[in-house]
C-alpha positions as CSV (number, residue, x, y, z in Angstrom):
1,X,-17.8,1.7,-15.5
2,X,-15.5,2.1,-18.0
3,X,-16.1,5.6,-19.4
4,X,-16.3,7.0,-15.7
5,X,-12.8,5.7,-14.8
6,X,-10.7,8.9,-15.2
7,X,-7.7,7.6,-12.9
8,X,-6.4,4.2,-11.3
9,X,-4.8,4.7,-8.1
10,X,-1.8,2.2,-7.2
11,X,-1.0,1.0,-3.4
12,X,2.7,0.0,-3.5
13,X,3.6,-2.8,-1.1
14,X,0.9,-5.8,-1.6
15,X,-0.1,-4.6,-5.0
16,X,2.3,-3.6,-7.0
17,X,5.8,-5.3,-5.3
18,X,5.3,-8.2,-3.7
19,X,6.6,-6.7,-0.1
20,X,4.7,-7.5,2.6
21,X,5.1,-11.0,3.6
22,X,8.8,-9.6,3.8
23,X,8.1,-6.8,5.7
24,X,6.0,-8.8,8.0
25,X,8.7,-11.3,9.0
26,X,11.3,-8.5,9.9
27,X,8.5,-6.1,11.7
28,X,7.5,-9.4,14.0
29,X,11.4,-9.9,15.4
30,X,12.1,-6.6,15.4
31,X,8.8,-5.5,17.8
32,X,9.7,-9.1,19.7
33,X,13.1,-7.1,20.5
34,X,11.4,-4.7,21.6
35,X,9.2,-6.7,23.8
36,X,5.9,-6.5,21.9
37,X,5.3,-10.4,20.6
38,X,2.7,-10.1,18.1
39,X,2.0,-12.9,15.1
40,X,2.1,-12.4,12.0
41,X,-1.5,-11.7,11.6
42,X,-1.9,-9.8,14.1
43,X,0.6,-7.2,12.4
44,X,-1.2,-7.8,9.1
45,X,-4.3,-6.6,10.9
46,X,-2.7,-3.5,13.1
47,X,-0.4,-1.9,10.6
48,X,-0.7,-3.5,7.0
49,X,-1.6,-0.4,4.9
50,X,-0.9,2.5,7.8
51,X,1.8,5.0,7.0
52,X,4.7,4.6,8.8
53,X,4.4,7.3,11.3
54,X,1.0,6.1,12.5
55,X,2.7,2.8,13.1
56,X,5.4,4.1,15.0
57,X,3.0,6.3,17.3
58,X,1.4,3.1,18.2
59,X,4.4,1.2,19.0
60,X,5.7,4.0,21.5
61,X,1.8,4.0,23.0
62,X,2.0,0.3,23.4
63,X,5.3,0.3,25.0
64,X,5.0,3.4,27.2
65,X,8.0,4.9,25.6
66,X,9.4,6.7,22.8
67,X,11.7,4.8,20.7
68,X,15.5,5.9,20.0
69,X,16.1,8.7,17.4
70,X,18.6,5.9,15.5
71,X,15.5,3.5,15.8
72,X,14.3,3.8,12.0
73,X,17.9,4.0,10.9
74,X,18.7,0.8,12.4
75,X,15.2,-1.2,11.3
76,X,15.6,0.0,7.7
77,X,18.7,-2.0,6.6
78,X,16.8,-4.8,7.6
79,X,14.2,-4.5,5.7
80,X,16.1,-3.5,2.3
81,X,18.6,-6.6,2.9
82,X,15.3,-8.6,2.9
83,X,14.0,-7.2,0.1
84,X,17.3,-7.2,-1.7
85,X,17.4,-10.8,-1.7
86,X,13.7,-11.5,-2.1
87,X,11.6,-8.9,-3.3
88,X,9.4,-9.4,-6.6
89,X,6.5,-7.6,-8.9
90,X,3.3,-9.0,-7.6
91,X,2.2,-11.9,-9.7
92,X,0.5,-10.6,-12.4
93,X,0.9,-7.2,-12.0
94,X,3.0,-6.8,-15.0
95,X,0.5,-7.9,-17.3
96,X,-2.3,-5.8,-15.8
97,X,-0.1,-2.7,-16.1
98,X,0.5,-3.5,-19.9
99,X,-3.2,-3.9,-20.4
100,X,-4.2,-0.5,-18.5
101,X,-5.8,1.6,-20.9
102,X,-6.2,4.1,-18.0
103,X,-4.2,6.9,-16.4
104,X,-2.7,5.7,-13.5
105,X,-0.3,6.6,-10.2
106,X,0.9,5.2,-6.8
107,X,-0.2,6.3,-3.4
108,X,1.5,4.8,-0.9
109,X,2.0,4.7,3.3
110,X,6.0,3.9,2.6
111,X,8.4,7.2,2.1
112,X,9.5,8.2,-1.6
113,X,12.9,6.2,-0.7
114,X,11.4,3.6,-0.1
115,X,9.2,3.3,-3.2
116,X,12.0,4.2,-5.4
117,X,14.3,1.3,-3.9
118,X,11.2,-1.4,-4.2
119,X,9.8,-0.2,-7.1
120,X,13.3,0.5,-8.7
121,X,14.3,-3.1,-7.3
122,X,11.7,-4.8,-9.5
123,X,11.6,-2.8,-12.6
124,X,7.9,-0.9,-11.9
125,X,9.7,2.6,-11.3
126,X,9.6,3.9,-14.8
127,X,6.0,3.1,-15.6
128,X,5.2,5.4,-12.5
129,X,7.7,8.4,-12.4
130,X,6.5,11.7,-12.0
131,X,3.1,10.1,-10.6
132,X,4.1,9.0,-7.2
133,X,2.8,9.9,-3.7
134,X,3.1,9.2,-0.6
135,X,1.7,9.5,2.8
136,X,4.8,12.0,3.7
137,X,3.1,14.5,1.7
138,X,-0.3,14.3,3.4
139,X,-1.3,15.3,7.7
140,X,-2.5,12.1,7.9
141,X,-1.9,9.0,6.5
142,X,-4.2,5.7,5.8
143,X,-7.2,4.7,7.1
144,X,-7.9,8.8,6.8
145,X,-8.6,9.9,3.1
146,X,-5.7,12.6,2.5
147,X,-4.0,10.6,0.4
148,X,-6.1,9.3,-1.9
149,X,-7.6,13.4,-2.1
150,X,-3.8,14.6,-2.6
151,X,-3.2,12.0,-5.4
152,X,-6.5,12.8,-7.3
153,X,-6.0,16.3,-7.0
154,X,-2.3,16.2,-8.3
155,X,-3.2,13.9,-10.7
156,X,-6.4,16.5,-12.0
157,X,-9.2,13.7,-11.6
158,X,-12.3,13.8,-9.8
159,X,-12.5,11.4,-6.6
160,X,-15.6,10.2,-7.7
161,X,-13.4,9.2,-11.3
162,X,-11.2,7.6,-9.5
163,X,-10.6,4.2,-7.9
164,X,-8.2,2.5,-5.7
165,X,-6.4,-0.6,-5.7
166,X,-5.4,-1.9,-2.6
167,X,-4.5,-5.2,-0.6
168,X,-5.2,-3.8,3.1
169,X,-7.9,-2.9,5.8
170,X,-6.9,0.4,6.8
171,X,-6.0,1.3,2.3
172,X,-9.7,0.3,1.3
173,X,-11.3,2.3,4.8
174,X,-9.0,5.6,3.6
175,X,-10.3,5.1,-0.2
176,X,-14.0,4.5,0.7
177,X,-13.5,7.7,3.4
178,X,-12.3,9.4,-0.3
179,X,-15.2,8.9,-2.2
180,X,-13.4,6.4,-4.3
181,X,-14.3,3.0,-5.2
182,X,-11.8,0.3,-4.3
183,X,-10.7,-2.9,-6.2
184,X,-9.5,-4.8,-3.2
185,X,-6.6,-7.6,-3.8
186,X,-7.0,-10.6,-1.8
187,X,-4.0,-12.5,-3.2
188,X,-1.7,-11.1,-0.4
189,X,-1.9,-11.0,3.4
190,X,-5.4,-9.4,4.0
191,X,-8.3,-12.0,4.0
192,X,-10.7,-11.2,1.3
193,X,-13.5,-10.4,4.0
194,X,-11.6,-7.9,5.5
195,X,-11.4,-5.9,2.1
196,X,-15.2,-6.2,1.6
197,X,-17.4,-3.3,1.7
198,X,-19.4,-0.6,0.0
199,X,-18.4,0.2,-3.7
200,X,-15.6,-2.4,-3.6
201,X,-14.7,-5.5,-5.6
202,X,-12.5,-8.4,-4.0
203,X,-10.3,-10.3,-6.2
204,X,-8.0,-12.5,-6.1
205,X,-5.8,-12.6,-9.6
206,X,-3.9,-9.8,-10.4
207,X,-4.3,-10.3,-14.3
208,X,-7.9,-10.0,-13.7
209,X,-7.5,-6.1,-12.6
210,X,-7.9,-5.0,-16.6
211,X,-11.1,-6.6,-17.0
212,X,-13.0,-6.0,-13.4
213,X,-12.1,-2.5,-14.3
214,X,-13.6,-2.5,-17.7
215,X,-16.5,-4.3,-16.0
């Protein structure tokens, strides 16, 4: 496996900053305020992994409604005061990255101000600059492949080189729909069964990433 690998592609929240289980709490008061009481898991398995505009578009079909223009610009403070206080790498992650003897980048559901602010937050932002995407860029975002394609092809690798690391559903379905072989992390939110599947590895420890890969 090792000599095929010509580029490792990054998931943000889950994988790289320890976000979700923030994100999470917020999302479930703030669609309880709008009258949409889902659990926790419940959001993990609707929207963990889905680009932002995707989740919003099911929102308004749930409710019946569009939400307000200043809807995003009131949710987001909330969030970064959250991750302000809490936000962390994912454990391990550090050491995997310093062991990566492959070329590597970020693709990501969240908006490039929002990865700089988490990834700037907890120190990842210079290992990745000048190699980050996001779903903004792309017609469609997670589960549909764009992304993953977009990365590759800025990047100059062949899907087939690449693979994917992500801690969601809907992230492993969009690299599998790319061609891509996915390392899914189960240390997060998403139960390992739900990251199982064709040309996919489930694991659990971060600092194992350098190894599986070289597997």
């Amino acid at each position: 496996m090792t000599a095929s690998i010509g580029l490792v592609i990054f998931d943000c929240d889950g994988v790289l900053v320890d976000s979700e289980r923030i994100g999470v709490r917020v999302d479930a008061a703030v669609l309880a305020q709008l009258g949409w009481h889902l659990t926790e898991a419940e959001i993990v398995d609707r929207f963990l992994g889905r680009s932002t505009e995707s989740i919003t578009r099911e929102i308004e079909d749930h409710l019946g409604r569009r939400l307000p223009e200043s809807w995003a610009a009131e949710v987001d403070p909330l969030h970064k005061r959250a991750l302000a206080a809490e936000l962390r790498p994912v454990d391990g992650i550090v050491e995997a990255l310093d062991e990566l003897p492959y070329p590597s980048c970020v693709a990501s559901g969240g908006s490039h101000e929002k990865m700089r602010f988490t990834l700037g937050l907890t120190g990842l932002y210079r290992r990745f600059e000048g190699r980050v995407f996001s779903a903004t860029e792309v017609a469609r975002g997670k589960p549909a492949p764009d992304l993953f394609l977009h990365a590759a092809e800025r990047m100059g690798a062949d899907p087939s080189a690449c693979v994917v690391v992500e801690d969601s559903f809907h992230g492993a379905r969009a690299a599998r729909a790319a061609g891509m072989r996915v390392f899914g992390y189960a240390g997060g939110l998403t139960p390992a069964h739900r990251l199982e599947g064709p040309n996919t590895v489930v694991f659990e420890d971060m600092r194992r990433l350098p190894a599986l890969l070289a597997g």
